[in-house]
C-alpha beads as a LAMMPS data file, in Angstrom:
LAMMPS data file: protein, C-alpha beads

176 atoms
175 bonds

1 atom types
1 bond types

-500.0 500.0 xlo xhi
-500.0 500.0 ylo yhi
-500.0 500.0 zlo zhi

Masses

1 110.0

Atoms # bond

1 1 1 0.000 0.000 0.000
2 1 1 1.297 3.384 -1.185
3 1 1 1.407 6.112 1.249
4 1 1 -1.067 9.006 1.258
5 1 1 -0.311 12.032 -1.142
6 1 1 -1.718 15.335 -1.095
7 1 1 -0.937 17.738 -3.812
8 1 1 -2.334 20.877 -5.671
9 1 1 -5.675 19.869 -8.626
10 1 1 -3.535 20.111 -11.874
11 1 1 -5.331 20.405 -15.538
12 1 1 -4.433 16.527 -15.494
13 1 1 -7.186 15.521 -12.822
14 1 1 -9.946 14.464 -14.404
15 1 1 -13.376 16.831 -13.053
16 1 1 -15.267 13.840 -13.643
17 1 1 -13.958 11.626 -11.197
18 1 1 -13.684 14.955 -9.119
19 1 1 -17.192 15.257 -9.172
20 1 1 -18.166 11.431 -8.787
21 1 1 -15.241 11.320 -5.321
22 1 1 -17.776 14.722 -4.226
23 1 1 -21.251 12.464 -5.214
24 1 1 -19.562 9.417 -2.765
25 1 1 -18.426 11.958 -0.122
26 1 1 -21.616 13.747 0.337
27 1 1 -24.028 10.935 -0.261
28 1 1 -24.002 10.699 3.751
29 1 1 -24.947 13.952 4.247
30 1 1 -27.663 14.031 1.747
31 1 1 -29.188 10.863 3.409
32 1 1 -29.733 13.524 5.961
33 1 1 -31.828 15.485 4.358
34 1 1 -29.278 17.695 3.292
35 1 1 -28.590 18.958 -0.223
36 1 1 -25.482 20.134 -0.608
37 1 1 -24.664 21.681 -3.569
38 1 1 -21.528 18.501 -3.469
39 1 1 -24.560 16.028 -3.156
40 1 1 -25.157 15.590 -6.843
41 1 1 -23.760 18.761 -8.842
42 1 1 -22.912 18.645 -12.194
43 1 1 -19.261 18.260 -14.161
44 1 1 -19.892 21.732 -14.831
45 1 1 -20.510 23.532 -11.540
46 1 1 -16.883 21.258 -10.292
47 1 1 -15.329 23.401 -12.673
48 1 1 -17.125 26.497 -11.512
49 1 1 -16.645 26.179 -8.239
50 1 1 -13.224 25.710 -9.022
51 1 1 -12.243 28.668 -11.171
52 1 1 -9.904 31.057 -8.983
53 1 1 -9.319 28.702 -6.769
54 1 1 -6.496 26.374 -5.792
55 1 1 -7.694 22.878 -5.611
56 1 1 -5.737 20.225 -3.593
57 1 1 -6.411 16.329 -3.831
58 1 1 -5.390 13.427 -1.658
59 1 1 -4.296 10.372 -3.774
60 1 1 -3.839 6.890 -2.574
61 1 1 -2.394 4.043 -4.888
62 1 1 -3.335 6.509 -7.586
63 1 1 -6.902 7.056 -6.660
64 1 1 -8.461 10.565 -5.997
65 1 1 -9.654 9.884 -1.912
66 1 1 -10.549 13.192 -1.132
67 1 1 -10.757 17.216 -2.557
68 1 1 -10.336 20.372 -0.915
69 1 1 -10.635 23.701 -2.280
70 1 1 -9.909 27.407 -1.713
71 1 1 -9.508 31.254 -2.614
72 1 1 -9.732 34.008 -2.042
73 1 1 -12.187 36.667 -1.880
74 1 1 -15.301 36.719 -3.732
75 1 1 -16.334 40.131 -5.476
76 1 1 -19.425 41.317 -3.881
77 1 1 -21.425 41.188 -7.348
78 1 1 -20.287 37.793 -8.184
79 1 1 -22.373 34.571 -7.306
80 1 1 -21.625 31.915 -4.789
81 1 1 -23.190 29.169 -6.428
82 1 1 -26.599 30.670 -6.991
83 1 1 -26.674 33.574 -4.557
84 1 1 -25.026 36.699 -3.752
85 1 1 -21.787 35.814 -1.375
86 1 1 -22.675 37.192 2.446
87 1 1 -20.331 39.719 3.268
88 1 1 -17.784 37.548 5.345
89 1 1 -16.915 36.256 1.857
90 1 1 -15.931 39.430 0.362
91 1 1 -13.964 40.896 3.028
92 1 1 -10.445 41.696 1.845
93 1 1 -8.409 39.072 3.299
94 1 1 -10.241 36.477 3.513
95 1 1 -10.168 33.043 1.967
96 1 1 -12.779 30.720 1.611
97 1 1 -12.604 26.644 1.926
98 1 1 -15.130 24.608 0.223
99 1 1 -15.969 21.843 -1.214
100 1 1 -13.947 19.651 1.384
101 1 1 -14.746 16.347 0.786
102 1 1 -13.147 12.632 2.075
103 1 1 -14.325 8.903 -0.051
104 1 1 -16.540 7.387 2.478
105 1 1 -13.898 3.862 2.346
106 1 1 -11.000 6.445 3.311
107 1 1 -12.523 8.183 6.211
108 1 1 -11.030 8.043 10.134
109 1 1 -7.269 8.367 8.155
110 1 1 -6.743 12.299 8.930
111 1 1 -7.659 12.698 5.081
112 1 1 -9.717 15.559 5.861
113 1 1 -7.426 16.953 8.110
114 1 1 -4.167 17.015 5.927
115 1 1 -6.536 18.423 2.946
116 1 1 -7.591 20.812 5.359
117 1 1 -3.940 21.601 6.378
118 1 1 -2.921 22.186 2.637
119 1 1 -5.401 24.407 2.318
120 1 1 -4.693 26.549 5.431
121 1 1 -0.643 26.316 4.467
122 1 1 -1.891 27.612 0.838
123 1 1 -3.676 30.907 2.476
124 1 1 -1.639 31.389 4.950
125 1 1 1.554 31.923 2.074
126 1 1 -0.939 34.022 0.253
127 1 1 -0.863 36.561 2.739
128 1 1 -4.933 35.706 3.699
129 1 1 -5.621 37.070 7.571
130 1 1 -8.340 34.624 8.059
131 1 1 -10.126 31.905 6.258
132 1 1 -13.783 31.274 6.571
133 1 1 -16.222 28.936 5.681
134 1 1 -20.501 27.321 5.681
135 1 1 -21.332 24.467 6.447
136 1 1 -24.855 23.306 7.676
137 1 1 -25.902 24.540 10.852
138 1 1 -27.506 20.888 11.793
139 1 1 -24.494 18.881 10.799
140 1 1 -23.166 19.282 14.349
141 1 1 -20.183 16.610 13.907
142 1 1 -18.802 18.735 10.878
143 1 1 -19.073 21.890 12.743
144 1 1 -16.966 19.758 16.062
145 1 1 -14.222 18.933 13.600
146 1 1 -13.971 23.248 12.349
147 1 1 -14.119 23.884 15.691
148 1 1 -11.137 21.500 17.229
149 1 1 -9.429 23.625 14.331
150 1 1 -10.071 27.183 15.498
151 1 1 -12.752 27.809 14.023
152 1 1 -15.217 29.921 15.770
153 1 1 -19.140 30.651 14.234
154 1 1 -19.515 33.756 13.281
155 1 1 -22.844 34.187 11.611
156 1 1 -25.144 32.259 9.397
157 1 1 -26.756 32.331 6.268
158 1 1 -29.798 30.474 4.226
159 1 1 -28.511 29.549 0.938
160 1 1 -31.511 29.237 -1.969
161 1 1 -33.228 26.014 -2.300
162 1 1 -31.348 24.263 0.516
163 1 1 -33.260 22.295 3.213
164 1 1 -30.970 23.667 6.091
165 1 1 -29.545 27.116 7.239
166 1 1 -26.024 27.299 7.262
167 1 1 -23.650 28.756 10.091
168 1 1 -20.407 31.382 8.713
169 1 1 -17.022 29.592 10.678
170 1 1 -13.592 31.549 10.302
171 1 1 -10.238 31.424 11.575
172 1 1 -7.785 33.828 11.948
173 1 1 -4.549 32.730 10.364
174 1 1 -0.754 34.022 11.575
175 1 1 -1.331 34.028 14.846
176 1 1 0.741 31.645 17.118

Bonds

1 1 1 2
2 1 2 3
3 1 3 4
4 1 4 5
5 1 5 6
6 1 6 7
7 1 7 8
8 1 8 9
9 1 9 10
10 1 10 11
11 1 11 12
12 1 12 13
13 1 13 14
14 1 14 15
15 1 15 16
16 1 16 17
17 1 17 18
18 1 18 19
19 1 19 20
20 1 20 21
21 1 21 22
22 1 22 23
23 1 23 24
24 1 24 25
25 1 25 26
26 1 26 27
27 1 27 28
28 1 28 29
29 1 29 30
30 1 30 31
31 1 31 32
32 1 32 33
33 1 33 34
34 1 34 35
35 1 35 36
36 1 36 37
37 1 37 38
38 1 38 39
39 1 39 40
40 1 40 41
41 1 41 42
42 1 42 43
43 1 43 44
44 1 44 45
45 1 45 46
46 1 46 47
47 1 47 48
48 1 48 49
49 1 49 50
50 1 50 51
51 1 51 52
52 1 52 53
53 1 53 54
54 1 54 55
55 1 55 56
56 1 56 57
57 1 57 58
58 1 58 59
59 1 59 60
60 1 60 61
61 1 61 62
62 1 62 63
63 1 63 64
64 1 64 65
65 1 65 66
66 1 66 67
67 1 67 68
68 1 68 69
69 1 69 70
70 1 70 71
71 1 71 72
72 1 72 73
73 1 73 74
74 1 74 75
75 1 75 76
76 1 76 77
77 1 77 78
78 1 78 79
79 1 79 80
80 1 80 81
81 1 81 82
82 1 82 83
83 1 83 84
84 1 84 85
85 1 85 86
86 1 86 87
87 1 87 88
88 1 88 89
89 1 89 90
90 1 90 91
91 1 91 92
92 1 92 93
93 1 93 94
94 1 94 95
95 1 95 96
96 1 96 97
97 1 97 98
98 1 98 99
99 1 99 100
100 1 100 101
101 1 101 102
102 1 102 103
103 1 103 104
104 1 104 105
105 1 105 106
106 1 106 107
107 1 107 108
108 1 108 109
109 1 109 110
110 1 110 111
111 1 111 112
112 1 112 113
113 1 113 114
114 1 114 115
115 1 115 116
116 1 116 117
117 1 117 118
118 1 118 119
119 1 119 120
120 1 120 121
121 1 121 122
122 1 122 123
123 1 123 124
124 1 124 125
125 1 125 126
126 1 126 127
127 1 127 128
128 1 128 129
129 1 129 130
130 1 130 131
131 1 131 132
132 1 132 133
133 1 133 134
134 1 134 135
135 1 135 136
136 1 136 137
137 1 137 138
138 1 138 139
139 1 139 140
140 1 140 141
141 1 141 142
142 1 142 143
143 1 143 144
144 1 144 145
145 1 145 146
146 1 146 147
147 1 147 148
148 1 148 149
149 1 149 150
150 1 150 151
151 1 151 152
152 1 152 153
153 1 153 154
154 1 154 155
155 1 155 156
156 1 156 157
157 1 157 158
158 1 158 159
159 1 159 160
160 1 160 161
161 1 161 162
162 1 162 163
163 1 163 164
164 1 164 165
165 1 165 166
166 1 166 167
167 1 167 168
168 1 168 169
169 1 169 170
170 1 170 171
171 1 171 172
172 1 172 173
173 1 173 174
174 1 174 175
175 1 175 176
């Protein structure tokens, strides 16, 4: 068995075993009742969600396990998804992590956590002060594992056509 490897999303990835390693991730969480955008978005929205931002994947034996991604700043008139970005997400300095997700066969490894360690290394060499982040404000055990990071809720926010409101995390990075 071939150690774990995480490195940076390069144009050689393919998006549609991207998106299919999202489907498998978030398939949990939409047993739950909750639709994620991850849950069953298209090829297409991947590569949306990915433009201006640096992707990172974990590989295992040569097998995409699990995705992270992040960037910076949104401009205030430019969509999140559907909707209008709260203002957490377009304050200068401020990067946002998404679409964070772990194979279901690969979980309990510290996947998640060394995707979400890339990602914090990335913004904190970027210069970012903090990075923030949604997630749903139900999904207690995801909000446990931001918060055992240093991430403190800082608002919330009801996406369009999702089933659950969502709570604003952030963390201030360079400190310590």
């Amino acid at each position: 068995m071939q150690e774990l490897r995480i490195r940076p999303l390069t144009d050689d990835d393919c998006l549609q075993t991207l998106t299919a390693l999202l489907h498998a991730a978030y398939a949990s969480l939409a047993a739950q009742g909750w639709n994620f955008t991850a849950v069953n978005q298209s090829v297409d929205v991947t590569r949306d969600r990915l433009a201006g931002a640096q992707g990172f994947v974990a590989e295992l034996d040569g097998r995409l396990v699990g995705t992270i991604a992040i960037r910076g700043p949104k401009p205030a008139g430019e969509a999140y998804i559907a909707d209008p970005p709260p203002p957490l997400y377009t304050t200068p300095g401020t990067a946002i992590l998404s679409q964070l997700a772990v194979h279901p066969d690969c979980r309990g490894q510290g996947v998640g956590e060394r995707l979400i360690d890339a990602a914090e290394a990335w913004a904190a060499a970027q210069g970012f002060a903090q990075i923030a982040l949604d997630t749903a404000e139900p999904a207690t055990a995801l909000r446990r594992r931001y918060e055992r990071r240093g991430y403190v809720t800082v608002g919330g926010v009801q996406w369009q056509g999702k089933t659950y409101a969502s709570v604003l995390m952030s963390k201030a990075l360079g400190q310590g």
